[in-house]
N, C-alpha and C positions, 0 to 999 in steps of 0.2 A: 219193759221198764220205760215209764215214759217221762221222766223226770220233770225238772220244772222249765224247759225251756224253749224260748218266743222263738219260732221260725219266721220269714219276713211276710209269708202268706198269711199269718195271722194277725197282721197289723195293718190296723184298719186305715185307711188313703184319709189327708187329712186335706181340706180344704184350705186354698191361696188366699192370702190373706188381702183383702179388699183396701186399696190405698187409701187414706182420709183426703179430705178437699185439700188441705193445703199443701199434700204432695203435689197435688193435680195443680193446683197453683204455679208451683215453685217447677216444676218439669216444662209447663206452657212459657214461662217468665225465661227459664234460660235455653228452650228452644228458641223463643224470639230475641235474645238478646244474641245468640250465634248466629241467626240469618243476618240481624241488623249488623253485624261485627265483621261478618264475612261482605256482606253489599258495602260498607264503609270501606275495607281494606281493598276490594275491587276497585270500588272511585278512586281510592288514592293510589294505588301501586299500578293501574294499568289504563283508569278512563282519563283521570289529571292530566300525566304527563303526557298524553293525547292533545288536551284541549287545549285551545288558544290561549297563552300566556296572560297572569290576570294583573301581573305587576311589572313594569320594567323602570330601575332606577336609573339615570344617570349623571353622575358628578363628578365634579370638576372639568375646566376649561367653558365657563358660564356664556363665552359667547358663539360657541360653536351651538344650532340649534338641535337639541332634543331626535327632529325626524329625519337631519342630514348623522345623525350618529349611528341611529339604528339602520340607516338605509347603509351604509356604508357595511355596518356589521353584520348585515346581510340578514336583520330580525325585521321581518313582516307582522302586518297585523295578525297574519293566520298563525305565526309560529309557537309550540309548540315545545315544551321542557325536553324535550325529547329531538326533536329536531336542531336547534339551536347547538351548533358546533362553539364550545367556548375558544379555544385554539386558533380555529381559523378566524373568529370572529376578533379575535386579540390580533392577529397577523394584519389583516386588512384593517384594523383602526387603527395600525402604526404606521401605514401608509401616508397616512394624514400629515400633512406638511405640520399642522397645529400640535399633534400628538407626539410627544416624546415616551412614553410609556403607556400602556392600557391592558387593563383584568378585565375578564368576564367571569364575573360568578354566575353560577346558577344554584338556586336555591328551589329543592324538593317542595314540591310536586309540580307551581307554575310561576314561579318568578324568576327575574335575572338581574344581578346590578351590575351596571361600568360604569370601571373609576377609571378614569384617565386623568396626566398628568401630562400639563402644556410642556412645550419646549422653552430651555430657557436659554436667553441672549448673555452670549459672550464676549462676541465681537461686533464691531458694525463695518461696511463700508459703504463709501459714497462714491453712488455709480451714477452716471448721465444719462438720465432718462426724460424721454421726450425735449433737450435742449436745456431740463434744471438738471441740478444734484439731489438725487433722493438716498436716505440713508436706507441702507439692505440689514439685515440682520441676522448673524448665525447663530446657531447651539452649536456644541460640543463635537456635534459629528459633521459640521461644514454644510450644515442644512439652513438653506435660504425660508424662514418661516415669516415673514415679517417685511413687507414695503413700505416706505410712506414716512411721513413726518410725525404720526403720533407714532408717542414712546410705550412698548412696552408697557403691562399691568409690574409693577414693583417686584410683585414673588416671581416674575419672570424675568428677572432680571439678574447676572450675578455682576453685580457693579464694584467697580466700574467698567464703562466699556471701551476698550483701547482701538483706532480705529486702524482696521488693516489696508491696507494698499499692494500695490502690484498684481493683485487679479484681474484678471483678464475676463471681460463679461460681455456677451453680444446685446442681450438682452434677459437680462435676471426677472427669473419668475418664480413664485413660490412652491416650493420644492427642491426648486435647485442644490443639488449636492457635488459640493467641489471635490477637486479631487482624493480619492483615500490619501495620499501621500502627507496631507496637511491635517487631515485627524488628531496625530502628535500636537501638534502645533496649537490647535484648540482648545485640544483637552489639558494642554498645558498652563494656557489666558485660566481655564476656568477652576483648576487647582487652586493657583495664585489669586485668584481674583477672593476666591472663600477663606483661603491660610493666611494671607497678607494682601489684602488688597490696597493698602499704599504706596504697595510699590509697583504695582499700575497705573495708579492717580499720579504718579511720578514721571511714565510714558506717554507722551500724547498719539504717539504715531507708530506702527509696527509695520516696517514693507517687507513685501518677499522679494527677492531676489532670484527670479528663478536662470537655472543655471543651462550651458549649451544645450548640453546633453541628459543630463538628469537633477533630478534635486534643488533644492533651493537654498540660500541664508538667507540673513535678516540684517535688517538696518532697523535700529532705533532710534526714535527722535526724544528725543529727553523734553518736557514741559516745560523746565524750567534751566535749563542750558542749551545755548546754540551751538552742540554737537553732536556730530552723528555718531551712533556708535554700531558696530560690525558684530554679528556673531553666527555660529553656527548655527543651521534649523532649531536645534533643542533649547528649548525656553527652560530656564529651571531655577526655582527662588534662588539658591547661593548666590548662582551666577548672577542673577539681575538684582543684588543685594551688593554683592562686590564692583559692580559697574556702578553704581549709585554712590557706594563708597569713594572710588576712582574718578569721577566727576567732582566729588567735593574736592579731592587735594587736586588736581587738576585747574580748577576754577580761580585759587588765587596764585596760580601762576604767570608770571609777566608774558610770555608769549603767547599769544589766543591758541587753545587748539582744534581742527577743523573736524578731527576723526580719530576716534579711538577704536583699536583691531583687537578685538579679543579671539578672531576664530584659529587663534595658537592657541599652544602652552603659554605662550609670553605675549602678553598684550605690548602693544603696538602705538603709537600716535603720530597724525601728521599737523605738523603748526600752520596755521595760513601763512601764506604769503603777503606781508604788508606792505602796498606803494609806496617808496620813498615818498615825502611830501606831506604824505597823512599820517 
C-alpha cells in the first residue's frame, strides 16, 4: 500500500533566489556607511583626544596674557585632550598672585576653557618702598596681589578700602601672604565691606596690635571723630555698629574723650587730659 505520501527524496531542490539590483544597492550603501561610522568613531573616541588641542579659551582677568596662563597650566602647543590634567592645571593657576579662583574645563574630543577669577582688594596698606609710601593691597586670604599707585579695576574691588597698619614688611612682593592668624580679620573687612559697607567708610584706619606672646587687637580710627577706639581681633557688623553708636552720644559730651575700650563685656573710656590755661 503505497498511499498518497511526499517523502523528502521526492522533492525536487529548488533554486536560491537571485537578489535584485537594489538589494545590491542598499547592502553596498550600508556596508560603507558602517566602515565610514566605525573610521568616524575611531577619529573621535581614540585619534582626537590624541591630537594637539584645536581650541583653548581663556576668560577673565584680561590683563594677565593668554600664553603666561597656559604656560603656568602647564598646556603646550603639543597638548592633547588627553594629556591636559584639569586638576593640576586648576592647582597651579591658583598659585598666581592674580588668581583668586580657576576651572579648567575640558570639552570632548579637543578643546579646554579657563575661567579664572581675579583676586579682590579688601584692605590696603602703606608700606615704604624705595624711600615713598606705596599702597599694597590684599584679598580675603592676606595675599599681597597688587603694588603701586594705580587702583584696582572696580569689580576688583570690594569698597571701601579701610587702610590697615601694624604689619610688619621688610619688603612686600606680590604674593606675599600674611600671616594665617589674620585671615579672620580680612574675611571679616570683606563681609562688611558687601553687608554694610558704610560702616567702613565710617573707619579710616584699622591697626593691629600684635600682642607679646601671641595674638593681636585692634585700634580703630574713626573718619570722623578724633578717637581711638580698642577692640578685640574679631571684626563683626553689631560690634562696629554699636561703636558707631557709642561715638555719636560720646561726641556731645563736655569732656573730649581720647579712647574708648570695648575689649570687655563693659566698654571703657579715657578723657584727655586738658592743660589748665587752654
Amino acid at each position: 500500500m503505497s498511499g498518497n505520501y511526499i517523502f523528502p527524496e521526492d522533492t525536487l531542490p529548488t533554486e536560491p533566489a537571485v537578489p535584485s539590483g537594489l538589494e545590491k544597492v542598499l547592502k553596498r550603501f550600508i556596508i560603507a556607511a558602517g566602515i565610514i561610522l566605525t573610521a568616524e568613531l575611531i577619529w573621535l573616541l581614540a585619534v582626537s583626544p590624541c591630537m594637539p588641542l584645536s581650541k583653548v579659551d581663556v576668560i577673565g582677568i584680561p590683563e594677565l596674557d593668554k600664553a603666561f596662563v597656559l604656560a603656568a597650566a602647564g598646556i603646550e602647543n603639543k597638548s592633547s585632550y588627553l594629556s591636559v590634567n584639569a586638576r593640576l592645571a586648576e592647582q597651579a593657576l591658583k598659585t598666581l598672585c592674580q588668581v583668586g579662583s580657576a576651572e579648567v574645563i575640558k570639552r570632548f574630543p579637543d578643546s579646554v576653557r579657563i575661567i579664572l577669577e581675579g583676586r579682590k582688594a579688601v584692605a590696603l596698606a602703606l608700606v615704604p618702598i624705595d624711600g615713598r609710601l606705596h599702597p599694597v593691597f590684599f584679598d580675603r586670604e592676606g595675599v599681597v596681589f597688587k603694588i603701586g599707585t594705580g587702583w584696582p579695576e572696580p569689580e576688583t574691588v570690594a569698597a571701601p578700602l579701610p587702610i590697615i597698619s601694624g604689619l610688619a614688611f621688610d619688603q612686600p612682593l606680590l604674593g606675599t601672604r600674611l600671616d594665617p592668624m589674620f585671615h579672620k580679620l580680612f574675611s571679616a573687612v570683606e563681609a562688611i565691606a558687601f553687608s554694610a559697607p558704610e560702616l567702613l567708610a565710617a573707619i579710616s584706619e584699622i591697626k593691629i596690635n600684635r600682642k607679646a606672646y601671641d595674638g593681636y587687637d585692634l585700634t580703630l580710627y574713626p573718619a570722623h571723630f578724633p578717637v581711638r577706639v580698642r577692640l578685640e581681633a574679631e571684626l563683626q557688623e553689631d560690634k562696629l555698629r554699636y561703636v558707631l553708636l557709642m561715638l555719636d552720644v560720646i561726641a556731645v559730651q563736655e569732656n573730649p574723650v581720647e579712647e574708648i575700650d570695648f575689649r570687655s563685656s563693659t566698654a571703657s573710656y579715657t578723657v584727655k587730659e586738658v592743660t589748665p590755661g587752654y
